[in-house]
Every structure is written in structure tokens, then in C-alpha cells.
VODRENTI-545214 format. One record per residue (C-alpha): residue number from 0; residue in three letters; x, y, z. Coordinates in pm, 1 decimal. Layout:
+------+------+----------+----------+----------+
: resi : resn :        u :        v :        w :
+------+------+----------+----------+----------+
:  NUM :  Ala :        X :        Y :        Z :
...
+------+------+----------+----------+----------+
% end
This chain:
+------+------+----------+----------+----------+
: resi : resn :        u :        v :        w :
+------+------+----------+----------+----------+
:    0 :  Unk :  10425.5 :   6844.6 :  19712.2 :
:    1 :  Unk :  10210.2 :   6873.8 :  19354.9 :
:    2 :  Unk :  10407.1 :   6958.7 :  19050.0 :
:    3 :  Unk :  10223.3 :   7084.8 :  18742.0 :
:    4 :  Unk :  10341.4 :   7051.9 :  18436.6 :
:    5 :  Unk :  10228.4 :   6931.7 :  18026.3 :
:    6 :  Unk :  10269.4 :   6640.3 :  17844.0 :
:    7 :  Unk :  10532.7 :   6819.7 :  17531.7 :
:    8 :  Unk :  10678.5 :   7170.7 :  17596.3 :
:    9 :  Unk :  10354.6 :   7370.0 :  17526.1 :
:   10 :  Unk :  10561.0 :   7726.1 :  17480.5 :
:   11 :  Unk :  10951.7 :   7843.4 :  17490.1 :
:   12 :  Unk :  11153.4 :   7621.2 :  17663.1 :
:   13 :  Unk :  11286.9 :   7910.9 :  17874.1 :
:   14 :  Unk :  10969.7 :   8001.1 :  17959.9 :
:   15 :  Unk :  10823.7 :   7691.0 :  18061.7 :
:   16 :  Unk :  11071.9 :   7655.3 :  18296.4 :
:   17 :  Unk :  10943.7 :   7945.5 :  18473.8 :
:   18 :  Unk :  10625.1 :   7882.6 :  18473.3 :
:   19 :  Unk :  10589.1 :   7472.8 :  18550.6 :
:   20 :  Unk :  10800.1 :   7250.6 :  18742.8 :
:   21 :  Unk :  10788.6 :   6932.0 :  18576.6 :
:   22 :  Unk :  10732.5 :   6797.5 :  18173.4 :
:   23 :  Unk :  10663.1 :   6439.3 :  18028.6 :
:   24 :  Unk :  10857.6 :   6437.1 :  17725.6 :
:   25 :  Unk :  10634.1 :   6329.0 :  17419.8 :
:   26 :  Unk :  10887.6 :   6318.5 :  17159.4 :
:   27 :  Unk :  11011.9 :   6007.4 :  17245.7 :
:   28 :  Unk :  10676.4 :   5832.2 :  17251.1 :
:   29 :  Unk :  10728.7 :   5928.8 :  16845.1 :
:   30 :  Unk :  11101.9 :   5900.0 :  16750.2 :
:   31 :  Unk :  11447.7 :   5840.7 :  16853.1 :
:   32 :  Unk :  11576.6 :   6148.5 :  16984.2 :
:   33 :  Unk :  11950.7 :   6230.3 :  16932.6 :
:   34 :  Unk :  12130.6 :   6234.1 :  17257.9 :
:   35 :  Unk :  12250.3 :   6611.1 :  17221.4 :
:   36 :  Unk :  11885.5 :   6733.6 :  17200.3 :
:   37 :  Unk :  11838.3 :   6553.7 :  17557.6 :
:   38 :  Unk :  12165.6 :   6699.2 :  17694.3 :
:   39 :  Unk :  12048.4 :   7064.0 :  17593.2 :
:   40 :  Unk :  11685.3 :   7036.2 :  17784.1 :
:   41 :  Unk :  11850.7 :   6915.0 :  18118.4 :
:   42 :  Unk :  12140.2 :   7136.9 :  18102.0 :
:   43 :  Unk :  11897.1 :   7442.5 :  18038.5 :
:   44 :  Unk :  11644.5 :   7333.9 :  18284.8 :
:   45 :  Unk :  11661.9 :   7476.4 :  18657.4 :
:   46 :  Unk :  11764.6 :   7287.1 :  18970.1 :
:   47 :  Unk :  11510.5 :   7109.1 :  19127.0 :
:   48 :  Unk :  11299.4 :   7092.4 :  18774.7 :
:   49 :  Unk :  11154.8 :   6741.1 :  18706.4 :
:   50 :  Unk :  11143.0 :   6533.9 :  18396.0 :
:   51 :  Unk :  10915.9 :   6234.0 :  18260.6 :
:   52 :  Unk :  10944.5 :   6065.5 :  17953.9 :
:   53 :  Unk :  10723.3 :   5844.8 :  17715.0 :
:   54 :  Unk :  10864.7 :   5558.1 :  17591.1 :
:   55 :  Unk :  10924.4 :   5454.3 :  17285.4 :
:   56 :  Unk :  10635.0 :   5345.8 :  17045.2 :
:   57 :  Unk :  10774.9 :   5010.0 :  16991.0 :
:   58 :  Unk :  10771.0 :   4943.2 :  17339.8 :
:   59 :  Unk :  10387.6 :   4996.6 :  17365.0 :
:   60 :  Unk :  10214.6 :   4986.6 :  17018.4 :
:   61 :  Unk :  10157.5 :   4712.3 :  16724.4 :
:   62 :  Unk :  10300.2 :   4827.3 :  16403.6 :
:   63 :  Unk :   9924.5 :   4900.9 :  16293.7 :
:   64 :  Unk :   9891.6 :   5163.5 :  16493.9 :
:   65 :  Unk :   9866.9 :   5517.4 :  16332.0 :
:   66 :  Unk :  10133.7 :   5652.3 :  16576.1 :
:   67 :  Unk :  10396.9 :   5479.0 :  16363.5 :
:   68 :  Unk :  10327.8 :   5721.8 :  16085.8 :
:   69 :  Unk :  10489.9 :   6044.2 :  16288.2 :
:   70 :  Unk :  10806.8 :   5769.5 :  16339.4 :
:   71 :  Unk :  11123.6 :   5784.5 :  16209.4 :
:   72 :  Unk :  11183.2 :   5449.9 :  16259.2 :
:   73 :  Unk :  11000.9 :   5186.7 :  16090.5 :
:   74 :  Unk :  10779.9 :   4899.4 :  16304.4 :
:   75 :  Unk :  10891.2 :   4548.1 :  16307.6 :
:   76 :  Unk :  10626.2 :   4307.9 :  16263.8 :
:   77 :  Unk :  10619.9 :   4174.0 :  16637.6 :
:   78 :  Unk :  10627.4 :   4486.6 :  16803.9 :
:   79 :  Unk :  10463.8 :   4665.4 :  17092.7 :
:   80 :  Unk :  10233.8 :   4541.0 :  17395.7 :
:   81 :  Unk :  10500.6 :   4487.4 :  17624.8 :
:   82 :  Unk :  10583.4 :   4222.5 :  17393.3 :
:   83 :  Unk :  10906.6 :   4073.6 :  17557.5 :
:   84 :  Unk :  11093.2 :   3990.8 :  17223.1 :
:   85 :  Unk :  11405.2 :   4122.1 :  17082.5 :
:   86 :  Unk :  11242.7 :   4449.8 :  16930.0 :
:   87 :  Unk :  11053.4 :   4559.2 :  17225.7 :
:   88 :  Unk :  11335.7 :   4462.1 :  17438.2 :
:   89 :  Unk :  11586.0 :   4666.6 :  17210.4 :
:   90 :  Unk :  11331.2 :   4922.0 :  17214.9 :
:   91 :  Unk :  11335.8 :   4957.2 :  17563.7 :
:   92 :  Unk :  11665.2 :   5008.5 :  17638.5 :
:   93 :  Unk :  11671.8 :   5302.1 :  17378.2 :
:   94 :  Unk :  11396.5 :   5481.9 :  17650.7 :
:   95 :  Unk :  11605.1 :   5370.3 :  17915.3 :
:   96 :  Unk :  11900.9 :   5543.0 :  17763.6 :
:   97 :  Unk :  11764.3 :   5850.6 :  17668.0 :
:   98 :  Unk :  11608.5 :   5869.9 :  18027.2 :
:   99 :  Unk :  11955.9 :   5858.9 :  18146.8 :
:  100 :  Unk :  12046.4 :   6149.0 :  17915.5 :
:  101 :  Unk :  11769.2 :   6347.5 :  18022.5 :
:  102 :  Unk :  11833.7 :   6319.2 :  18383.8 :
:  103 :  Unk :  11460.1 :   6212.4 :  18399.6 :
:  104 :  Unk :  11269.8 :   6051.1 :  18717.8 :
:  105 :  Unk :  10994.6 :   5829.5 :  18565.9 :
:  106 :  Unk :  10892.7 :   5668.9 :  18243.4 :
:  107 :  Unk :  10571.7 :   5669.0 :  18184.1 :
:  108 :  Unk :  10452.6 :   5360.0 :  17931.5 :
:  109 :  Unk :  10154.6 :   5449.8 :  17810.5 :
:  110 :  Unk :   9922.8 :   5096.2 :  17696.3 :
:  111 :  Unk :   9680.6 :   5153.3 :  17383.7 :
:  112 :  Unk :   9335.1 :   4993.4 :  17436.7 :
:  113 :  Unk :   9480.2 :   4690.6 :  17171.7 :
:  114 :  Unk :   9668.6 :   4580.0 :  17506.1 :
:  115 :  Unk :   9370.3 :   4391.7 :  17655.5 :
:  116 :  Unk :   9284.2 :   4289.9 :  17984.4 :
:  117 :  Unk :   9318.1 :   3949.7 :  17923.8 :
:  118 :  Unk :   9542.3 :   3638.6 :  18039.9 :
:  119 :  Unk :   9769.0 :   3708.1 :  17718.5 :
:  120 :  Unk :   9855.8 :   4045.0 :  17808.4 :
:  121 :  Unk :   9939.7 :   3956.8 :  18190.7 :
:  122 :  Unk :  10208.4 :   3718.2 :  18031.9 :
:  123 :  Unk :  10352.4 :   3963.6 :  17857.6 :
:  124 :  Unk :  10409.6 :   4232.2 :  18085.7 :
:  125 :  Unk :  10541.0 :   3958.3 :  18376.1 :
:  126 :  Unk :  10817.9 :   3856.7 :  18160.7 :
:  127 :  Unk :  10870.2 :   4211.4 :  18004.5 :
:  128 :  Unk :  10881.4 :   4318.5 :  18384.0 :
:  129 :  Unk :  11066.8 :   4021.2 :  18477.7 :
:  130 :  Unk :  11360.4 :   4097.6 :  18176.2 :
:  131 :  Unk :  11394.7 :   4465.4 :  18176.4 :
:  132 :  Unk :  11652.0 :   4707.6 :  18359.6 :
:  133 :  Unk :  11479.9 :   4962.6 :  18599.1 :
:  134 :  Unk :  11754.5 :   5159.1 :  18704.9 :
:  135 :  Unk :  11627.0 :   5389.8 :  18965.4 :
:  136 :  Unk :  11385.0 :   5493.3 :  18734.7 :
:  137 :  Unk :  11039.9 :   5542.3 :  18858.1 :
:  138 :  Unk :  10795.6 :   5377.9 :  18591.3 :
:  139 :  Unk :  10431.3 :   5511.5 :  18558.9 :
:  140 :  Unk :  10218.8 :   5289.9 :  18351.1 :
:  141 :  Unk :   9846.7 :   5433.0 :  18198.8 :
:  142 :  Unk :   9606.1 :   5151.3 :  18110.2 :
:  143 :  Unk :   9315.2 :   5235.2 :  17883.6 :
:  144 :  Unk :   9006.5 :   5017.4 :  17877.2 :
:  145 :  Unk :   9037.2 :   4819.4 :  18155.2 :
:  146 :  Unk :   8821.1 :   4759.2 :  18504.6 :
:  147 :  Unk :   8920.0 :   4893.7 :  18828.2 :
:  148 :  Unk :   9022.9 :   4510.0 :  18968.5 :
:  149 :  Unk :   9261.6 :   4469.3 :  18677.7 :
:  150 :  Unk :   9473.6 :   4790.6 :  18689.3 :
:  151 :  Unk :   9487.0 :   4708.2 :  19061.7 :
:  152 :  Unk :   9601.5 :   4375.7 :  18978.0 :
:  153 :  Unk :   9852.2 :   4498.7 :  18739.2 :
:  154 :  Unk :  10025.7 :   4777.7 :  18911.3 :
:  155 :  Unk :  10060.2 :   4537.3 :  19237.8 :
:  156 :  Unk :  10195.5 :   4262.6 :  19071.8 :
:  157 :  Unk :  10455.7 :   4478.1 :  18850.0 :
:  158 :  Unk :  10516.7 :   4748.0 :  19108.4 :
:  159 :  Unk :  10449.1 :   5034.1 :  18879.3 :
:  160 :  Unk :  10278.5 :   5330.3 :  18919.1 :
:  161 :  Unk :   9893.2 :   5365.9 :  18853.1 :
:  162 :  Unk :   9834.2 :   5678.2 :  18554.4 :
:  163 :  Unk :   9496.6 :   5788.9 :  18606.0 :
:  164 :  Unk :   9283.9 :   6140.3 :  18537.7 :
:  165 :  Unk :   9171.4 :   6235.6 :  18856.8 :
:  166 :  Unk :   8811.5 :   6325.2 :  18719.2 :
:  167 :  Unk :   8761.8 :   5951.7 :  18612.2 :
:  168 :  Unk :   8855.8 :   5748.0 :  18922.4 :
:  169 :  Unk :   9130.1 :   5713.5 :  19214.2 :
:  170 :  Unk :   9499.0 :   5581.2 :  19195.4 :
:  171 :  Unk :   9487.7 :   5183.0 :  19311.5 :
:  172 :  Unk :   9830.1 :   5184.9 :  19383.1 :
:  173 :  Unk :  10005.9 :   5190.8 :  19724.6 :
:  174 :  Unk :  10272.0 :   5397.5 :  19675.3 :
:  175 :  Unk :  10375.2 :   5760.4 :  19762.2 :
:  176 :  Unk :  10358.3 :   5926.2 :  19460.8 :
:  177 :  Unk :  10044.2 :   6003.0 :  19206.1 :
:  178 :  Unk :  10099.1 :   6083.8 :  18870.5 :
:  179 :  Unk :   9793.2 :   6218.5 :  18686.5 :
:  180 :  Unk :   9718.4 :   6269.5 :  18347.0 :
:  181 :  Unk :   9466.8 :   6516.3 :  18230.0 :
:  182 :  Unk :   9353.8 :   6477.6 :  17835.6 :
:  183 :  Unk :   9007.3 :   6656.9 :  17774.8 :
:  184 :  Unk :   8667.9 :   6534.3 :  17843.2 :
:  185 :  Unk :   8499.9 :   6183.8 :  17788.1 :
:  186 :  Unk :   8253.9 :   6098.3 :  17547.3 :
:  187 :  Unk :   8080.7 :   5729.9 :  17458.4 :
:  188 :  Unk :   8398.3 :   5630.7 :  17638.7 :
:  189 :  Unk :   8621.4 :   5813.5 :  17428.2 :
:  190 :  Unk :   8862.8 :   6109.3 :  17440.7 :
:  191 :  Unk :   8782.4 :   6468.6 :  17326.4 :
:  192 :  Unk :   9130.1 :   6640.2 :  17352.6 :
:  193 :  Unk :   8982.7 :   6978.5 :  17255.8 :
:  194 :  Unk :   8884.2 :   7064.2 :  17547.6 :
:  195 :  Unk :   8929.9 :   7375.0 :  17797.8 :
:  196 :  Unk :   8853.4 :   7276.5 :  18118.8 :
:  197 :  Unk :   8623.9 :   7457.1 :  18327.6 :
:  198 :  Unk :   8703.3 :   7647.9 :  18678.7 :
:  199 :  Unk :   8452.1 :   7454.8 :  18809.4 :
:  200 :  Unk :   8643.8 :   7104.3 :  18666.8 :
:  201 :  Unk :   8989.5 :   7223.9 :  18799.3 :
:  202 :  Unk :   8867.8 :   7311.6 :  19119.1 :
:  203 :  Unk :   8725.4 :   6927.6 :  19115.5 :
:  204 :  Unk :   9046.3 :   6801.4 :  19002.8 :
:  205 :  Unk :   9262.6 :   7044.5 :  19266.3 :
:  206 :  Unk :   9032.4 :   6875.8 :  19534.7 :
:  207 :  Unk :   9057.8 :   6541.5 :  19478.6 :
:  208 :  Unk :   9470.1 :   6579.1 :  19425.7 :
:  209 :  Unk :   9499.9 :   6732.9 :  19740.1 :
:  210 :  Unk :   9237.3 :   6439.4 :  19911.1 :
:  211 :  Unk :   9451.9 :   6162.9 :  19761.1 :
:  212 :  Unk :   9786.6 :   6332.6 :  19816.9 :
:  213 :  Unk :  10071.3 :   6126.3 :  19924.1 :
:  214 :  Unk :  10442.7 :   6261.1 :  19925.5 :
:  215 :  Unk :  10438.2 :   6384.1 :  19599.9 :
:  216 :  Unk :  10168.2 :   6458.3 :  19327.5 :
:  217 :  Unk :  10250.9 :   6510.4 :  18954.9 :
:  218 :  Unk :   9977.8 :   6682.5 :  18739.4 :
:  219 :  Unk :  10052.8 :   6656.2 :  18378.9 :
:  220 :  Unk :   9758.1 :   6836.5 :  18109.7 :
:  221 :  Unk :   9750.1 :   6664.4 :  17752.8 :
:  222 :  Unk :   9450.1 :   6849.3 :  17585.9 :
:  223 :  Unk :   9435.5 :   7108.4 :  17301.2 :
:  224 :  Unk :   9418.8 :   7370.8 :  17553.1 :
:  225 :  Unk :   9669.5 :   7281.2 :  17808.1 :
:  226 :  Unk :   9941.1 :   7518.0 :  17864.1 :
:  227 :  Unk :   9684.3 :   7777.5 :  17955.0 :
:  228 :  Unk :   9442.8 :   7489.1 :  18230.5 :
:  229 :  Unk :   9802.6 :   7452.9 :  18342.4 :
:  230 :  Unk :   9874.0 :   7740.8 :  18450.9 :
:  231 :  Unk :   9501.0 :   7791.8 :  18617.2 :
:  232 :  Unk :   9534.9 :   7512.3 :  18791.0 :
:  233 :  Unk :   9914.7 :   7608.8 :  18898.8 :
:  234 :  Unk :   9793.5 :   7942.2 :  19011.8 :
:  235 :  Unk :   9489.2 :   7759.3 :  19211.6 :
:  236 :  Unk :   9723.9 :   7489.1 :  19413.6 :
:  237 :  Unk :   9986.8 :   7780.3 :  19501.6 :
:  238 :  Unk :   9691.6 :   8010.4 :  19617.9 :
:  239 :  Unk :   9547.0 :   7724.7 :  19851.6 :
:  240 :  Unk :   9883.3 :   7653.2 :  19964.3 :
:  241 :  Unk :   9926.0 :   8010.4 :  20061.3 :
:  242 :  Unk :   9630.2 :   8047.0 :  20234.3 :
:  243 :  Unk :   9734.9 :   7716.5 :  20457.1 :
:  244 :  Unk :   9370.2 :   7511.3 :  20352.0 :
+------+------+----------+----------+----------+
% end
């Protein structure tokens, strides 16, 4: 099974429905959301529709970061990088809540390159890990900047799920499901967002989904055109399915 889907609702709610069978909630990467606003979207969603959420800000980034500014709550000082304190912890269980109120299957916590690969940031995420309520929440975790050995390392040892963009390398994670992020094209190592992929790109990324398929596959596009590579690439996966290849 591959869903498709965007990272933030990229047209009507109603419509999106329709035309995608899974979203990763931004808005919660950004604020606290209030708990009727999450009710609403998995009330109005249809059966069967799948829901991933970012968490929280102060779960992932130092107070520095330019992400706080579109916040609505303001950073402690010791905040962010899996940093297992009080705040972070706190922090955490505000995702974990409004996860519940979504109805959502994973969290996805998404690392900024700040959180080196380094000894330091191994100790925080094994007592983070080690503290924290799962629930049956599936947790997807992106790492930016790092080498192939260490995400391997990282996603064994903390049993999360490996985030990857299926142009740039394979998942290094055992597990049956691969959750993909898609956010432009690369240059000098860093992200363009504005970006419309190519048929020639999708049809790379549709082929190396379907090789490194497990159970399930979720697609998610984050560039500046992505509700309509979306919907390409939906359109390509449910015409190769219906052809049987």
C-alpha cells in the first residue's frame, strides 16, 4: 500500500480528502493547536484516511531558531534537541495529546541540522526515548546532516522510523513501513523548496518507492509546488497499480 499525501492541507479540506489519503499536520510543528480544531479535521475526514503530525517546536528546536517567530508560545531557554528536561518533556506530551485528538498514526519529529551527530546528541535522545510515552503511536524521525552509519545507528537503537526523500538515499530502518518526505531539489547541500518536480523525477521517485516497498509506503510532498506533484505522482502509482506492473 503507498499513500500520498502533503505536509499542511495544500487546498479545501473537503477536497483534499478526495483527492489524497493521508496529511502530516504542520501546524503543530508551529503552535499549540486548540483541541476543537483537531476534533473538526478527524471528524470531517473519511474512514480509512490517515493522519501524521509534527511535533511541537520545543520538542525539536533551540529557542534561536527562526521557527519560534511563527509561535505562539514563547521558547524557554533550554529547549529543543530532544533535550530531556522539563520543557521538552512538557512539550512532548502536548504532541502526544493533540495526536490523540487527531486520531493520528505517527509523529513525525523532525531534527534541525543544530542536532549534531555527535556523542552529546546520542545522550539526549536515549534518555528522551528512554522517558517519553509512545502510546501506540508510530514515531517517524527525519535527521538532517548526518552520515548514512549514524541515522542507521539512531533509528536502531531508538526504534523509530527512518524519514528520508527517496531521491537522496534508501530507508536504513528494518521495519515495514517507509515514510518519505519530498521538499524540492538540493543545492550545495541545501534545500530549494521552490521546486516543481519533473515527470522524469517522479517517475524516479515512483520507482524506487515501489523497489523499497514494505507493507505500507507514505509519500508526503513539502515543496512550493506540492499539491499539484501530488497529485501527478497519485495519478502515476494508481495507473501502475492498474495496469498490475
Amino acid at each position: 500500500m503507498i499513500a500520498v499525501g502533503t505536509c499542511g492541507f495544500c487546498e479545501a479540506h473537503s477536497k483534499y480528502y478526495r483527492d489524497f489519503d493521508a496529511i502530516e499536520i504542520q501546524q503543530t510543528f508551529y503552535r499549540i493547536l486548540q483541541e476543537k480544531t483537531l476534533r473538526r479535521w478527524r471528524e470531517e475526514a473519511p474512514e480509512g484516511f490517515t493522519f501524521s503530525i509534527k511535533a511541537f517546536q520545543g520538542v525539536t528546536h533551540p529557542p534561536n531558531s527562526p521557527t519560534w517567530r511563527r509561535s505562539n508560545v514563547r521558547p524557554p531557554k533550554e529547549v529543543g534537541l530532544l533535550r530531556p528536561n522539563p520543557d521538552g518533556l512538557h512539550f512532548w506530551r502536548l504532541t502526544l495529546k493533540e495526536a490523540e485528538t487527531l486520531g493520528a498514526r505517527f509523529i513525525l519529529i523532525q531534527l534541525p541540522r543544530s542536532f549534531k551527530e555527535n556523542n552529546e546528541s546520542f545522550a539526549n535522545a536515549e534518555k528522551f526515548f528512554g522517558i517519553i510515552e509512545r502510546k501506540d503511536f508510530e514515531i517517524a524521525v527525519e535527521l538532517r546532516g548526518w552520515s548514512e552509519k549514524g541515522v542507521k545507528r539512531f533509528v536502531r537503537e531508538f526504534d523509530v522510523i527512518d524519514v528520508t526523500d527517496p531521491l537522496a538515499r534508501i530507508p536504513l530502518h528494518g521495519g515495514s513501513v517507509n515514510y518519505y518526505r519530498l521538499h524540492g531539489r538540493y543545492e550545495m547541500g541545501r534545500i530549494v523548496y521552490s521546486h516543481t518536480y519533473s515527470d522524469e523525477e517522479l517517475e524516479k521517485v515512483m520507482e524506487r518507492v515501489l523497489g523499497w516497498n514494505r507493507e505500507e509506503s507514505f509519500v508526503f510532498f513539502n515543496n512550493s509546488n506540492m499539491c499539484g506533484d501530488a497529485k501527478r505522482f497519485r495519478e502515476m502509482i494508481v495507473e501502475k497499480v492498474r495496469k498490475g506492473l
